[in-house]
VEXBA-653871 format. One record per residue (C-alpha): y negated, z negated, x negated. Coordinates in nm, 3 decimals. Each point is the difference from the previous one (the first is absolute). Layout:
BEGIN
Y:Z:X
...
This chain:
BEGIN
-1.055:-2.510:1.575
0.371:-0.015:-0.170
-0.032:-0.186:-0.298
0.349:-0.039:-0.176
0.191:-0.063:-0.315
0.171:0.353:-0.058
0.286:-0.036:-0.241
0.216:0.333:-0.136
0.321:-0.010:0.180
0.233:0.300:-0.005
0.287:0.214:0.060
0.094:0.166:-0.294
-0.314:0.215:-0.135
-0.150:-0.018:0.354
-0.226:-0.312:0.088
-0.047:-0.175:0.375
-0.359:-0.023:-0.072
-0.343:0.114:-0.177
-0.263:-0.226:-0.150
-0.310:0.120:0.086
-0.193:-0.164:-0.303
0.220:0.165:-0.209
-0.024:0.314:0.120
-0.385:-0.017:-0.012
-0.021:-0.076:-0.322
0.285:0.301:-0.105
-0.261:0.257:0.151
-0.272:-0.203:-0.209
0.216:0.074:-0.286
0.024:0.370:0.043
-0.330:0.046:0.078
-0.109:-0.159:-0.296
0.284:0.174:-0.221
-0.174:0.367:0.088
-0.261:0.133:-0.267
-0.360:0.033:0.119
-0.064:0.273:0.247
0.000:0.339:-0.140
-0.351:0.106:0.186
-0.191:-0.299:0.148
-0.248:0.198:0.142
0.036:0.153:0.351
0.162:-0.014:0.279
0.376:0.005:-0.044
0.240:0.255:0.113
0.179:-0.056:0.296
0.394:-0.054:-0.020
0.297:-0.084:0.197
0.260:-0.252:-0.115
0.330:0.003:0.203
0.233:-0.280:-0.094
-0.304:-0.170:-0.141
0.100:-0.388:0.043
0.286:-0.025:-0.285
0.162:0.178:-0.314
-0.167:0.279:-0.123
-0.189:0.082:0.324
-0.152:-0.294:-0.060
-0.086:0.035:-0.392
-0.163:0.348:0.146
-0.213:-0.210:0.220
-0.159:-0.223:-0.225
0.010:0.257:-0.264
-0.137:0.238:0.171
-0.312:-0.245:0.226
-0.062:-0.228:-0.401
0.061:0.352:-0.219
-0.178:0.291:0.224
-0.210:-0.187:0.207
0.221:0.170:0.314
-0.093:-0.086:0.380
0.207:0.101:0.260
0.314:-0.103:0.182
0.333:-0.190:-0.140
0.343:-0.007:0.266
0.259:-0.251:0.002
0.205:-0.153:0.196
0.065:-0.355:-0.001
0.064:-0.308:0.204
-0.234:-0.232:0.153
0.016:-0.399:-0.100
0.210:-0.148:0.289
0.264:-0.290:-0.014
0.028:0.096:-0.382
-0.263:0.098:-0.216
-0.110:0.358:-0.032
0.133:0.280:-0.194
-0.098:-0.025:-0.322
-0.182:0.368:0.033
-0.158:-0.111:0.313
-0.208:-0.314:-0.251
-0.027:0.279:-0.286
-0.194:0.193:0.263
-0.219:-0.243:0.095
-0.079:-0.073:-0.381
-0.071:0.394:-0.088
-0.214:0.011:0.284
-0.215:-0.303:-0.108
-0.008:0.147:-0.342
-0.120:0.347:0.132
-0.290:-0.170:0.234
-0.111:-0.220:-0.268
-0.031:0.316:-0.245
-0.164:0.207:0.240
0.299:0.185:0.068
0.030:0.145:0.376
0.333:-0.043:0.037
0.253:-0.014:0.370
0.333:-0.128:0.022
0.222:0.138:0.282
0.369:-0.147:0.093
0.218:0.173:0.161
0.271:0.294:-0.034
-0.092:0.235:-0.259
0.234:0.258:0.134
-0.124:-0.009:0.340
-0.248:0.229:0.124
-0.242:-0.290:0.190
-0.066:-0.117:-0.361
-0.068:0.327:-0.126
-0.274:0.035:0.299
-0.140:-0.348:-0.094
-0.093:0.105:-0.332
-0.174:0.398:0.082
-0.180:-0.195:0.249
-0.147:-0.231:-0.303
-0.048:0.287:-0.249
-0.162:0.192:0.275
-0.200:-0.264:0.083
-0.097:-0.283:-0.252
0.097:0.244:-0.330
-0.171:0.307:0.051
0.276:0.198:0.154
0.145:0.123:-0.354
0.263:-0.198:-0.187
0.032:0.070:-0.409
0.303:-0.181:-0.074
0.394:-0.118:0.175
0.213:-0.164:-0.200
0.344:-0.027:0.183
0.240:-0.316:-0.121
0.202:-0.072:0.293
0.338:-0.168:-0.046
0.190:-0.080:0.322
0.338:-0.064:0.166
-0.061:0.258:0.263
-0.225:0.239:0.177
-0.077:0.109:0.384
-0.057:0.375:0.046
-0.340:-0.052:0.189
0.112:0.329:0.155
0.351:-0.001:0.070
0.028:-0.386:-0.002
0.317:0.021:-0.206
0.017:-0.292:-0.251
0.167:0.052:-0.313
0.130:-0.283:-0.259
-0.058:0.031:-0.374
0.339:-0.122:-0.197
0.050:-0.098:-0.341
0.315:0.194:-0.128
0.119:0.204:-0.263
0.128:0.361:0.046
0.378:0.170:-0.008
0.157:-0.359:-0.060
-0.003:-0.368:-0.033
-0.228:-0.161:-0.328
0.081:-0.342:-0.123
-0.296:-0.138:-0.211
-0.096:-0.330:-0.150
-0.290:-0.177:0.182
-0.178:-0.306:-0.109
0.001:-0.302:0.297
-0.111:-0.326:-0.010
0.261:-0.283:0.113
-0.162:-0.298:0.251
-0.152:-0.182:-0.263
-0.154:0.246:-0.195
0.278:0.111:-0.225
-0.002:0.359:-0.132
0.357:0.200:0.077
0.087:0.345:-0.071
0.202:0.139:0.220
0.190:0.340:0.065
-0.097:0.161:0.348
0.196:0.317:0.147
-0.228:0.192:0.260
0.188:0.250:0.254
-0.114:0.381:-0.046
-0.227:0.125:0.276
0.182:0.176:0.268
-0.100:0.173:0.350
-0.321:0.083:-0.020
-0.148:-0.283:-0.240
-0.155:0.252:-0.232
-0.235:0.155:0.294
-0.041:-0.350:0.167
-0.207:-0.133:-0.303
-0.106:0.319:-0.082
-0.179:-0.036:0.335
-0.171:-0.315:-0.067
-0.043:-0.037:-0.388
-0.097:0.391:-0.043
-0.271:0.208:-0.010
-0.062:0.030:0.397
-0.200:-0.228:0.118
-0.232:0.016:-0.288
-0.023:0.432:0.105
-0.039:-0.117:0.344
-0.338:-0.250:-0.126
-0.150:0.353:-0.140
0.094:0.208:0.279
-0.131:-0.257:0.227
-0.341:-0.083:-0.164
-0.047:0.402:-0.116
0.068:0.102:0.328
-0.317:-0.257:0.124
-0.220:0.186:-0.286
-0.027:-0.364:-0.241
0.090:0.165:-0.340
-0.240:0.014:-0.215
-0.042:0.277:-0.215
0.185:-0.102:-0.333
0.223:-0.212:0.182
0.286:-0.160:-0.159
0.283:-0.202:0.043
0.301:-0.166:-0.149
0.309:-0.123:0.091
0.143:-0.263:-0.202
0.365:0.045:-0.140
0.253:-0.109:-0.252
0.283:0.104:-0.226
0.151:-0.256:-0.186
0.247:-0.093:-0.291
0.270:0.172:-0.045
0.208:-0.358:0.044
-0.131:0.004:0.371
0.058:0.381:0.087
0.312:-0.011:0.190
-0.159:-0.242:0.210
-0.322:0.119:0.076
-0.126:0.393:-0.150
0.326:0.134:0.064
0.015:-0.217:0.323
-0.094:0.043:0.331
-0.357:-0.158:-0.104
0.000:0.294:-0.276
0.085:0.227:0.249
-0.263:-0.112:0.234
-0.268:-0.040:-0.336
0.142:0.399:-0.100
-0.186:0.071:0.339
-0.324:-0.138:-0.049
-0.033:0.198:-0.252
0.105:0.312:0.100
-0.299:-0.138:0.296
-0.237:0.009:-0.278
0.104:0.319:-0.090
-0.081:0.167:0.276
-0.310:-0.213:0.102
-0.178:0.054:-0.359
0.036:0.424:0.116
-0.138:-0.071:0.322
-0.260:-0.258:-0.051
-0.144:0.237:-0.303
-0.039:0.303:0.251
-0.127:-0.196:0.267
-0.259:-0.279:-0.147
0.036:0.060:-0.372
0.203:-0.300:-0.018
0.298:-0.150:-0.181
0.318:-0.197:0.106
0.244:-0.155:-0.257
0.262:-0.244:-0.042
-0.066:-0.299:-0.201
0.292:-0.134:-0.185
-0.057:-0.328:-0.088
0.213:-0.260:-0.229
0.232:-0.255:0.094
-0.180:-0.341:0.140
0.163:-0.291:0.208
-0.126:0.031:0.403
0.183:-0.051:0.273
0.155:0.311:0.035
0.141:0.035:-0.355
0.164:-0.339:0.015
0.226:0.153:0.260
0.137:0.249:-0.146
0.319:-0.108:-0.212
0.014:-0.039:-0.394
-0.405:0.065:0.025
-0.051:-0.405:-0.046
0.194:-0.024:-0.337
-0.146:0.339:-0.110
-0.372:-0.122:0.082
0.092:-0.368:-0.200
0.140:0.184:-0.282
-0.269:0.298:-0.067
-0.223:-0.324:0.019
0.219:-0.164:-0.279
-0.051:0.304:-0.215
-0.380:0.084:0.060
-0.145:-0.333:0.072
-0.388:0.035:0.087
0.022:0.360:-0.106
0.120:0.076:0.373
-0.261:0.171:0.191
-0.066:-0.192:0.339
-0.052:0.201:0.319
-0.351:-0.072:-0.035
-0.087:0.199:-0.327
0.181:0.232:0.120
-0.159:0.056:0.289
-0.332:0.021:-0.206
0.161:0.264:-0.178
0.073:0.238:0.332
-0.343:-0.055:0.128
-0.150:0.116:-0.329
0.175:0.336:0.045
-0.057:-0.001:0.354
-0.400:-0.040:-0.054
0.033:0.194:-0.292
-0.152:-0.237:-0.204
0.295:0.127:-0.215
0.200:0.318:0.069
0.309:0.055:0.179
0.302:-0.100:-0.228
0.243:0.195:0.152
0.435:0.066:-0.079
0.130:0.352:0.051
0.082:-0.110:0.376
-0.331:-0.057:0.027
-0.013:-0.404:0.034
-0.182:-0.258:-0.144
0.195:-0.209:-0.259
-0.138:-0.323:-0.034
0.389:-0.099:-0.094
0.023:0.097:-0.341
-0.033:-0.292:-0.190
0.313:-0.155:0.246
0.232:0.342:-0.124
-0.062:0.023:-0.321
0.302:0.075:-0.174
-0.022:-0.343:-0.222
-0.068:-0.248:0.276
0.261:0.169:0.206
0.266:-0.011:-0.313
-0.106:-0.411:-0.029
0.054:-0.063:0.362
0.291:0.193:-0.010
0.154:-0.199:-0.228
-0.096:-0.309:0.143
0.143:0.091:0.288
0.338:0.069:-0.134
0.052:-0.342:-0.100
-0.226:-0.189:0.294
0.232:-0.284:0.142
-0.045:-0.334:0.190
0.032:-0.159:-0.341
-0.238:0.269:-0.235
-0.267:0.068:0.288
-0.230:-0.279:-0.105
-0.034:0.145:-0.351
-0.094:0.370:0.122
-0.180:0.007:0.255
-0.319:-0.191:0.094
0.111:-0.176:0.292
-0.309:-0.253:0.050
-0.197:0.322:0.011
0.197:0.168:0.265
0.066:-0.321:0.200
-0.358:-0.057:-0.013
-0.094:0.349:0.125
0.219:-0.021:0.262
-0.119:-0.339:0.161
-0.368:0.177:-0.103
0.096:0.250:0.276
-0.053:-0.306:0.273
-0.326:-0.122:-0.187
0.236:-0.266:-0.209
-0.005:-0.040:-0.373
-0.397:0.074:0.031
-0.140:-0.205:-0.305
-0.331:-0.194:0.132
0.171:-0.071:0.343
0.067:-0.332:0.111
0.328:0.008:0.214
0.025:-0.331:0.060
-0.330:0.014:0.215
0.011:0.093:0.340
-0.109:0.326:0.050
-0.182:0.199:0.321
0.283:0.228:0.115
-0.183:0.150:0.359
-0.165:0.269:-0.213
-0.154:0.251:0.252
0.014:0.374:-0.095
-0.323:0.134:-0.130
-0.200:0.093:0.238
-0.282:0.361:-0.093
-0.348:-0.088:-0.074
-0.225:0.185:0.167
């Protein structure tokens, strides 16, 4: 046992530690956030989830296992709890995979490297073996800092950079005691190869090497289908991130779709798509420069009207069921990103933003909101948690049922 007081300290928007109580009952909240199940009767269909512990891979998760009644397989990687606590996606696991046995849901959790190939042999063992050998559904939401060629063993390193020169945004930080600054940030253009480096990892070719891998095995079902999960973004963040090397590397997934959706209709009758989803605060967008004060301030303007990754989520797996059709742009992806660019909310953040300083910020956007969201991330901020209990933090990874 390793009982302990857990309290939120942190480095800027990234936190030493995860509160497993917290995180528990976030999952709890999710769960209990999706409508009821679409078609309760049945066995579910049988999906993959890679990147299924945090962000939107894990809204598809819970979406997907409370909404559809899915069984199958979620990947993650995360870290064990050692001398600190765990990662907060390692005690999200844990609670999705409670959830799932308690509702019946036949559900296994691998960790490990989703881009390596001994992964991608754990799980066509388990469809072949505990799921039937035929798998319905992959929804790919990997974000990572770099990737290992499982064939040529080259690793390449995803960078956050604009294209053909420098960009100088503001940014929204938070001084040592809380305070909120805006700040101006200049980020140096990509150069060398920086485009094909996170083109490597953040693009569409690991998720084509999933299909080829599991097609080539014979475990697509007929009707198969699959989504990738994307974003576009405010014209206010562009420079940064669709005309960026992430947009570069995003501009690839879904020329991956592309050609998947032609080859996955001759082959099983199936479909593969991009999903483009809306802005949200995770872990990965929190990097990314000037995203912060965008996220607080298209808060400030929409309030409770913002769509959380979780209703979202409910939205893609209705199409994907097709409990509701396909809602499909002329490139072919699912837009579950309208209400975020619609020209009036974009005009009121824009305008926001224009005159955002350390002394306005506090009267446009909603920064208890987005400070709350973030320390949510580490299972902090969680209302019905007592943090000044101690708390188990030796939470084991979920092991399958039989």
């Amino acid at each position: 046992m390793s009982e302990r007081v857990i309290e939120p300290k942190s480095r800027g928007f990234l936190f030493l530690d995860s509160h497993p109580g917290g995180c528990r009952r976030l999952v709890d909240e999710m769960w209990e956030a999706v409508p009821e199940p679409v078609d309760g009767e049945g066995e579910g269909p049988v999906a993959l989830v890679i990147g299924s512990s945090a962000g939107y891979g894990l809204a598809a998760t819970i979406a997907g296992l409370a909404r559809v009644g899915i069984r199958g397989i979620g990947v993650c990687f995360e870290k064990a709890p050692a001398r600190r606590t765990g990662t907060a996606g390692w005690y999200r696991t844990a609670a999705t995979a409670r959830l799932a046995r308690e509702h019946g849901r036949d559900m296994v959790f691998l960790n490990g490297d989703a881009f390596g190939d001994a992964v991608k042999e754990q799980v066509a063992g388990l469809l072949a073996e505990r799921f039937g050998g035929r798998l319905d559904f992959l929804v790919y939401s990997v974000a990572a800092p770099r990737r290992t060629d499982p064939v040529s063993g080259e690793v390449y390193a995803s960078v956050l950079k604009p294209v053909g020169s420098e960009y100088t945004t503001k940014t929204l930080v938070f001084d040592e005691h809380g305070g909120p600054e805006v700040k101006e940030v200049t980020t140096a253009p990509a150069e060398g190869d920086d485009v094909e480096q996170t083109v490597a990892v953040m693009g569409g070719a690991d998720w084509e090497r999933w299909i080829t891998f599991l097609a080539d095995r014979d475990l697509l079902a007929e009707g198969f289908r699959t989504a990738a999960l994307s974003y576009i973004g405010s014209p206010l963040t562009a420079a940064i991130y669709r005309q960026g090397t992430i947009g570069a590397a995003k501009a690839h997934l879904e020329a991956t779709a592309r050609t998947l959706d032609e080859r996955l209709a001759k082959t099983v009758g199936g479909r593969a798509v991009t999903s483009v989803n809306a802005a949200a605060v995770t872990q990965s967008s929190t990097a990314i420069p000037g995203i912060a004060l965008y996220v607080g301030l298209l808060r400030g303007v929409l309030g409770d009207a913002m769509v959380a990754p979780i209703g979202q989520l409910v939205a893609l797996w209705d199409q994907l069921t097709g409990a509701r059709p396909l809602d499909l742009d002329e490139e072919g992806r699912v837009r579950l990103d309208t209400w975020e660019l619609d020209a009036a909310v974009q005009d009121a953040v824009a305008e926001r933003w224009a005159t955002a300083t350390s002394g306005t910020i506090a009267g446009l956007a909603d920064l208890d909101w987005f400070g709350d969201e973030v320390r949510r991330l580490y299972g902090f901020s969680v209302p019905g948690v007592d943090y000044s209990a101690a708390v188990e933090t030796d939470v084991p990874w979920p092991a399958p049922t039989a």
